[in-house]
C-alpha positions as CSV (number, residue, x, y, z in Angstrom):
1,X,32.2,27.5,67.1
2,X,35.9,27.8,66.6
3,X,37.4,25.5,63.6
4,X,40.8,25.1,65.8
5,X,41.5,21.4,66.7
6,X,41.8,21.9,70.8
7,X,41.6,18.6,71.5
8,X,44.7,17.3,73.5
9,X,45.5,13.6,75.3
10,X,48.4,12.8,78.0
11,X,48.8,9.8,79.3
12,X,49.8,10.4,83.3
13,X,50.7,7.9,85.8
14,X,48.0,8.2,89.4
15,X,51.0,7.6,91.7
16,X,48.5,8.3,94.9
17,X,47.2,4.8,93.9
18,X,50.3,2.9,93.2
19,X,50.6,-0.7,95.0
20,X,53.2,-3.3,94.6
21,X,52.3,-4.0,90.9
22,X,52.8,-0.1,90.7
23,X,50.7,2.8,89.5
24,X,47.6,2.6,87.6
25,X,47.9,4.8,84.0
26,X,45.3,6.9,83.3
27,X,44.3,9.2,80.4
28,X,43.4,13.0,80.6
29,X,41.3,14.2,77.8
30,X,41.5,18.2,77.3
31,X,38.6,20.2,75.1
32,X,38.7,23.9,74.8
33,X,39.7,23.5,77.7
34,X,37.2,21.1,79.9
35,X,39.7,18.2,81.2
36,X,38.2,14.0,81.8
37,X,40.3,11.4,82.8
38,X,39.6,7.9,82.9
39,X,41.9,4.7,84.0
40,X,43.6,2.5,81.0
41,X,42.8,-0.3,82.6
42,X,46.6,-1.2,83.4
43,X,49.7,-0.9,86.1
44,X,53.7,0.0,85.6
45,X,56.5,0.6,88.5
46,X,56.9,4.5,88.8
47,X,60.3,3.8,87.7
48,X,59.6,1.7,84.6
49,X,57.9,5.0,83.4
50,X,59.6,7.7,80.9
51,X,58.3,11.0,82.8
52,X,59.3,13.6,80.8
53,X,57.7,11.2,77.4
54,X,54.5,9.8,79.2
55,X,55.2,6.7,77.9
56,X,56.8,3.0,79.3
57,X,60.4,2.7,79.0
58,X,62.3,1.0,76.7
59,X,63.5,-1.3,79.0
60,X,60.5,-1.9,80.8
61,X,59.1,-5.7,80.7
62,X,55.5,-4.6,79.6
63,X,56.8,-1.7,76.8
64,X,54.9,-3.6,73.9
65,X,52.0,-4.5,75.3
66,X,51.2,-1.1,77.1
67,X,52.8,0.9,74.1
68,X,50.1,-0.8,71.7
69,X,47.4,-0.5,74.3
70,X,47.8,3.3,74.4
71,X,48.2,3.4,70.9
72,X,45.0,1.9,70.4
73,X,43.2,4.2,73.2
74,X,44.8,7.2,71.6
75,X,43.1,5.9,68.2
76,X,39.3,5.3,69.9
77,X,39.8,8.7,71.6
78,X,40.2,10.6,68.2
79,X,38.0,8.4,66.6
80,X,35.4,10.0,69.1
81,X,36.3,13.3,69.1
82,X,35.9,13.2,65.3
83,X,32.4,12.0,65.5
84,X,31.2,13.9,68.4
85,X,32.4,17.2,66.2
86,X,30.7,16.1,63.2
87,X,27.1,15.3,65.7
88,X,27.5,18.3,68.0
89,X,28.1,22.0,67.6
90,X,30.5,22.2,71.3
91,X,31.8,19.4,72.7
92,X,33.5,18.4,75.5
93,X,36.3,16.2,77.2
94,X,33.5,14.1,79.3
95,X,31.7,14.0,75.9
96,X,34.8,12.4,74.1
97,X,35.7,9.9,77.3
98,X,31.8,8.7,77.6
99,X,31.8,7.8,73.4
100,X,35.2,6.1,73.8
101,X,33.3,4.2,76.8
102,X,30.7,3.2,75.5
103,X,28.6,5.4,77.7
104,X,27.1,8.0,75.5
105,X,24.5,9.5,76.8
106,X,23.7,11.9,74.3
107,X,20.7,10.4,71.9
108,X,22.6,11.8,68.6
109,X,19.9,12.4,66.2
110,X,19.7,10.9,62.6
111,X,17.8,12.6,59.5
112,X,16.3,8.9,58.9
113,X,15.5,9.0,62.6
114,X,13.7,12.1,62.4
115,X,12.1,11.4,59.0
116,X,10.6,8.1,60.3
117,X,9.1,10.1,63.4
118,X,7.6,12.5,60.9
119,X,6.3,10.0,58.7
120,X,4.9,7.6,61.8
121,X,3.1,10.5,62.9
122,X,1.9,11.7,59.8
123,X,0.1,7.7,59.5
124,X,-1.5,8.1,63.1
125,X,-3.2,11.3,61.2
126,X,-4.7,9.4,57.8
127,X,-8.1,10.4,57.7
128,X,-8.4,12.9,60.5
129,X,-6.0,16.1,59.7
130,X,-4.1,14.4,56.3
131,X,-4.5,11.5,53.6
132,X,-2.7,8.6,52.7
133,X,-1.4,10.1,49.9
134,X,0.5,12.9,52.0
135,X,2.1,9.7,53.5
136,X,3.2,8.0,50.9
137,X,4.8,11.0,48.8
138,X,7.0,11.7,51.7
139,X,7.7,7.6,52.1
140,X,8.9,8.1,48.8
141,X,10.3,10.7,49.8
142,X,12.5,9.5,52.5
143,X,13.7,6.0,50.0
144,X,14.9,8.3,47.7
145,X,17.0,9.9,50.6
146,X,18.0,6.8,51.8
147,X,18.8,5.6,47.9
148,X,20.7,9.0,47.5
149,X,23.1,8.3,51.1
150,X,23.5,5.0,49.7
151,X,25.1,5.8,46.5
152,X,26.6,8.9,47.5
153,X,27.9,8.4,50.7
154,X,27.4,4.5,51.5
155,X,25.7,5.1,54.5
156,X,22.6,4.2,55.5
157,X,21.5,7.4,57.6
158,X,23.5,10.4,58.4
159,X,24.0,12.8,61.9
160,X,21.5,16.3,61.5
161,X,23.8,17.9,61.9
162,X,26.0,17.0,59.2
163,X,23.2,18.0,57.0
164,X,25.0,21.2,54.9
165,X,23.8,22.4,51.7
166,X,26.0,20.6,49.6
167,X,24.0,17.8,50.5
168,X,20.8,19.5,49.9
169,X,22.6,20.4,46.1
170,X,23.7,16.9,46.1
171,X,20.2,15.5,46.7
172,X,18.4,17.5,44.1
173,X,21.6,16.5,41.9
174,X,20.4,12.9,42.7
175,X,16.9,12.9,41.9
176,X,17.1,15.0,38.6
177,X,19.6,12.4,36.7
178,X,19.9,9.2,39.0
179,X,16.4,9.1,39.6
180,X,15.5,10.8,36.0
181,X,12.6,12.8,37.5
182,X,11.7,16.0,36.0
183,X,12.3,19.2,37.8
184,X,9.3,20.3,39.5
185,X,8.9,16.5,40.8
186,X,12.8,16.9,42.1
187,X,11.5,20.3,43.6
188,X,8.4,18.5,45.3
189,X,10.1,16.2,46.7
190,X,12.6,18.6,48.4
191,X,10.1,20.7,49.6
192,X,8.7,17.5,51.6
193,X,12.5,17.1,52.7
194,X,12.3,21.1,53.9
195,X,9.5,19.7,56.1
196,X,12.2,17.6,57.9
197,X,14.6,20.2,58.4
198,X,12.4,22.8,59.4
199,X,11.4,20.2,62.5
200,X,14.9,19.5,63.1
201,X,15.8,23.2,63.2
202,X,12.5,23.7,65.6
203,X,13.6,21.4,68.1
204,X,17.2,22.7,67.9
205,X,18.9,19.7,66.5
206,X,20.3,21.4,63.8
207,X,21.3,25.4,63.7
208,X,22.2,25.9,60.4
209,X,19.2,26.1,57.9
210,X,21.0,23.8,54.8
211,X,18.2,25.5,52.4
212,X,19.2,28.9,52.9
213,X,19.9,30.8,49.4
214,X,18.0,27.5,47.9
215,X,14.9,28.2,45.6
216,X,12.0,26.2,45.8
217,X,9.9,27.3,43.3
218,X,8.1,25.3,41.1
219,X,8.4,26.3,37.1
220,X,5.1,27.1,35.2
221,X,4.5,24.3,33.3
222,X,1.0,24.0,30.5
223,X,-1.4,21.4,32.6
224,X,-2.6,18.6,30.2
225,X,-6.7,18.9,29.9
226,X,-8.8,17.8,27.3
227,X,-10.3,19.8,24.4
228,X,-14.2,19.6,24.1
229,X,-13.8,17.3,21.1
230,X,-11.7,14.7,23.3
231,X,-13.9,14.9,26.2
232,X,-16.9,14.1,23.9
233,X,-14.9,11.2,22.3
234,X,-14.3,9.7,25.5
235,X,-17.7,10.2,26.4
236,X,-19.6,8.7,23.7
237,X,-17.1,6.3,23.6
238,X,-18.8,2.3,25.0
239,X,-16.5,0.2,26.6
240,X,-17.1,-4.0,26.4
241,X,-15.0,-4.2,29.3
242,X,-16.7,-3.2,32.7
243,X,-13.8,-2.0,34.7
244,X,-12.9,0.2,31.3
245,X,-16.4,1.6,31.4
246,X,-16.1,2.2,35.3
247,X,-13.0,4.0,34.7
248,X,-14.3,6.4,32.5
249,X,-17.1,7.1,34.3
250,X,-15.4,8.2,36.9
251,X,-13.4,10.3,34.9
252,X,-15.8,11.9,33.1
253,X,-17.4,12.6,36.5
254,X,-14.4,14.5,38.1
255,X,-14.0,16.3,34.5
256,X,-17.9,17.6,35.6
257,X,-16.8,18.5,38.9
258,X,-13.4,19.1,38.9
259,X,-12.9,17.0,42.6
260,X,-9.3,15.2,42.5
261,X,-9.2,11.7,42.9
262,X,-8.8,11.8,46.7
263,X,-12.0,13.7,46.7
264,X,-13.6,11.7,44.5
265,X,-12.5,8.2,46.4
266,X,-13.5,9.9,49.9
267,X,-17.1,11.4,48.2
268,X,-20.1,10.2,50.7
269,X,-23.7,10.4,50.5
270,X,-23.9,13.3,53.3
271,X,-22.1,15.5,50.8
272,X,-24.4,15.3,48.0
273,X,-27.3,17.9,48.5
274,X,-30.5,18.8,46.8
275,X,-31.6,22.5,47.8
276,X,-35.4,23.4,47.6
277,X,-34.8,25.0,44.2
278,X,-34.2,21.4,42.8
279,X,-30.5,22.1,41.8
280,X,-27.7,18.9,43.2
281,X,-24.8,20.5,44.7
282,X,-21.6,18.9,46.3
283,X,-20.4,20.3,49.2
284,X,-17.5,18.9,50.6
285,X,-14.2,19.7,52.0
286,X,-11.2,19.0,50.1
287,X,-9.0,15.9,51.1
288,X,-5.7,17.7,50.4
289,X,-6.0,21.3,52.1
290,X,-9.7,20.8,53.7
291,X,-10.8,23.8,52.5
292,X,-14.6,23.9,51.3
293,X,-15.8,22.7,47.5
294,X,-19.0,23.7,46.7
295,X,-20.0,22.4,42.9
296,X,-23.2,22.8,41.5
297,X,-24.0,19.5,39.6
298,X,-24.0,19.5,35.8
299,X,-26.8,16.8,34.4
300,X,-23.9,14.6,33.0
301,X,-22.3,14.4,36.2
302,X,-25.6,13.6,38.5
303,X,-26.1,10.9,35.8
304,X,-23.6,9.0,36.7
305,X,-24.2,9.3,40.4
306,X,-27.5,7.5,39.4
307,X,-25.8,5.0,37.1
308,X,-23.4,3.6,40.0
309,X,-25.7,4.2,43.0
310,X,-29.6,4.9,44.5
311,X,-28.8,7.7,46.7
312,X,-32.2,7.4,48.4
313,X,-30.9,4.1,50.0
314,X,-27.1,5.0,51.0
315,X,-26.8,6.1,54.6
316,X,-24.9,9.0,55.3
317,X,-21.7,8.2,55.6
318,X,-21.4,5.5,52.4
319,X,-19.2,6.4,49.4
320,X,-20.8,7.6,46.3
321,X,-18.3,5.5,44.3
322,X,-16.1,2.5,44.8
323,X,-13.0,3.7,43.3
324,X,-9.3,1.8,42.3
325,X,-6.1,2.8,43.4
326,X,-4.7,5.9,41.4
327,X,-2.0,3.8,40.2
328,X,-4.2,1.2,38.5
329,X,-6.9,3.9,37.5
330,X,-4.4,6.1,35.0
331,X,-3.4,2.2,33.9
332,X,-6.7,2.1,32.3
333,X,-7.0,5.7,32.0
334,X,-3.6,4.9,29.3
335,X,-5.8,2.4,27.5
336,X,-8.8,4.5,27.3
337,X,-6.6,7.2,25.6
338,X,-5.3,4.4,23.2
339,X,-8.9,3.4,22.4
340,X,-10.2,6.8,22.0
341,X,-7.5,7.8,19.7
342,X,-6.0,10.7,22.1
343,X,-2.6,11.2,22.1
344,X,-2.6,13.2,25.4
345,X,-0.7,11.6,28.6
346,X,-4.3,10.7,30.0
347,X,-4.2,10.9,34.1
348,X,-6.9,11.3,36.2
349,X,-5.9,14.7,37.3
350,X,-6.0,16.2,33.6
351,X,-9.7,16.0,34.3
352,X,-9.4,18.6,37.0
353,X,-7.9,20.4,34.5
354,X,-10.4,19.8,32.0
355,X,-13.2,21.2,34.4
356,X,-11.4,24.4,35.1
357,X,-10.1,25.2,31.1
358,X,-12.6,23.5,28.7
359,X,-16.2,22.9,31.0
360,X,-15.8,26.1,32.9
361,X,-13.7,29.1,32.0
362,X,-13.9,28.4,28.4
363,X,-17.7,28.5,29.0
364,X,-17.5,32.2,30.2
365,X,-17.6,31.3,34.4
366,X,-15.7,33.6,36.3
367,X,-12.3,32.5,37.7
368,X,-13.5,33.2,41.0
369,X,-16.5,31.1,40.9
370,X,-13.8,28.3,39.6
371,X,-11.6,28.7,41.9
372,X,-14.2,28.5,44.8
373,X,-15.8,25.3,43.2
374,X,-12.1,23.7,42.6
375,X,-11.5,24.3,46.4
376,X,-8.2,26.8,45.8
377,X,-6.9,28.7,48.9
378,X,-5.3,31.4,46.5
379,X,-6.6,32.6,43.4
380,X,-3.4,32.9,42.0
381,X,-3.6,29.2,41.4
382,X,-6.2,28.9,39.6
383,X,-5.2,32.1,37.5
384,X,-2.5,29.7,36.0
385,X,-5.7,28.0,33.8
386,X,-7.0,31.2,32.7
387,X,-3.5,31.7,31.2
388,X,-3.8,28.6,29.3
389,X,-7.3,29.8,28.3
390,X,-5.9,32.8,26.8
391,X,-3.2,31.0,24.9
392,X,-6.4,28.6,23.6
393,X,-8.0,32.3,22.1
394,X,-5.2,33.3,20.8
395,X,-4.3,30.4,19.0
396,X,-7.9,30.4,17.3
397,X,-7.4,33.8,16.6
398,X,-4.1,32.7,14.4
399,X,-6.0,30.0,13.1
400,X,-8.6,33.0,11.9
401,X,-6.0,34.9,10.1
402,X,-4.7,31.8,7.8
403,X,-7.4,32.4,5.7
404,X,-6.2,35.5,5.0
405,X,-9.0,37.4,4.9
406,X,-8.0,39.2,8.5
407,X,-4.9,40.3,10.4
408,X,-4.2,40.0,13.9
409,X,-3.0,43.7,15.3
């Protein structure tokens, strides 16, 4: 599209009209060439009016008022043309003379507008092809969008396509030291905002990808998990305080299994099976990605099951556990740590983490049986905990050597 402002007005007298209060005045709109007209809405004697100026004569008994009123038509029709080129990526003269009417029949589509689509559709979807939690991160999502246009820009939505990367830049800008989020969170949450564009780009609403020459990629960051010494603390540890005690129980169990707390909240009877060799398995699908999960069942963790529940009486489709909201669950999970002495930033993910570092790899199970059981679509993923299992051997190895009886090659 050319950068070159094209957009001309002339203000022409329709003389094949004219009566005895004279000729109506109309406007003619010109962009890149496509021409509109449309009437101002007033008359003037053909010879009242300046020819060669377009504009009333001095002397002519209606100068001010017509003079402002083309003034003030002249202002609404670049005022339109303005907007229209921010909205569209070619315009034209029918374009500028419908907005200045009031007549615009072009629906001009917002980012807020298209994110609350998304985000309606995504709710219709809770519980058949996504979770609740998928909904809410891109709710939050969209508030911080809308927080960011309000500080930023102080507006409350903004046209697609005036979506450029410097607001991408300024966004991430935004939720790294206004919002004080840490850089992978920043990164999540613009990945979710990719989402948006991508469906805007889609249905041709915006041409321009803003994210182009943008990484996305998260750091590598060391995943909290407990030692085998803090996981027995918490363990052992007896709580006076029932919904303590139920909090840890469920924690411990998912540090047995390794399911995430969506998996763990969504866990029903029909998924809890006991083949003829006598060994409990869970076999479900997982609530973020629903790929299978397939865990054979440690004592520790079937002992729970039995503590909470008599799976004999629960019909297929009941849940294993009744479970808190996340948010209130790593509450307690905070006090637990306090309790139990453990300085760790205790969530109820690090026991996923725990499964996969101190139950299983650090037990000698293959990766690949971990990363089945832990429901990964790429192995690469789960690769990341053997890494931190390495790092575990290595720094027992340096812990060997300050004895000083060995040497580490």
């Amino acid at each position: 599209m050319s950068t070159r402002n094209t957009f001309k007005l002339l203000f022409l007298l329709n003389k094949s009209k004219s009566n005895n209060q004279g000729a109506p005045i109309i406007l003619r709109l010109t962009v890149n060439g496509s021409t509109a007209s449309m009437n101002v809405g007033l008359r003037i004697p053909e010879k009242e009016w300046d020819v060669k100026n377009r504009q009333p004569k001095p002397k002519c008994n209606q100068f001010m008022e017509i003079s402002m009123h083309m003034e003030t038509l002249k202002s609404k029709a670049y005022q339109a043309y303005g907007e229209l080129m921010r909205e569209h990526e070619e315009i034209t003269a029918e374009q500028v003379r419908n907005r200045m009417q009031g007549r615009d029949g072009d629906q001009i589509r917002t980012i807020i507008g298209i994110w609350t689509e998304h985000n309606e559709e995504l709710h219709k979807m809770i519980g058949k092809a996504t979770s609740y939690t998928l909904y809410q991160k891109h709710q939050t999502c969209m508030k911080h969008f809308k927080d960011f246009l309000k500080a930023q820009y102080n507006m409350k939505d903004l046209p697609i396509r005036q979506v450029r990367y410097n607001v991408v830049r300024e966004f991430h800008q935004f939720l790294r030291f206004d919002k004080g989020l840490m850089e992978n969170t920043a990164i999540k949450f613009l990945q979710n905002f990719k989402k948006i564009i991508n469906r805007a780009l889609r249905s041709g609403w915006l041409s321009t990808d803003p994210f182009e020459g943008m990484s996305l990629r998260l750091k590598e960051t060391d995943r909290a998990y407990l030692t085998e010494a803090e996981l027995k603390r918490i363990e052992e540890n007896t709580f006076k305080v029932n919904r303590l005690e139920q909090v840890k129980d469920l924690f411990i169990f998912a540090c047995y299994t390794g399911l995430s707390y969506s998996d763990v909240k969504k866990l029903k009877r029909s998924e809890i099976e006991q083949t003829p060799d006598g060994l409990w398995w869970i076999k479900t699908r997982r609530q973020k990605t629903k790929t299978k999960s397939q865990v054979p069942m440690l004592a520790r963790a079937k002992a729970i099951i039995d503590k909470h529940c008599l799976l004999e009486y629960l019909k297929a489709e009941e849940p294993i556990f009744k479970v808190l909201s996340n948010q209130k669950l790593n509450a307690y999970l905070k006090e637990i740590a306090d309790l139990c002495g453990i300085e760790k930033k205790l969530t109820f993910h690090v026991a996923r983490h725990t499964f996969a570092t101190t139950v299983t790899l650090q037990n000698g199970v293959s990766i690949e049986s971990v990363s089945r059981m832990l429901g990964h679509t790429n192995l690469k993923t789960t690769q990341h905990y053997a890494r931190i299992v390495d790092q575990k051997i290595a720094d027992d190895m340096r812990q060997l050597t300050t004895s000083g009886k060995f040497q580490l090659a």
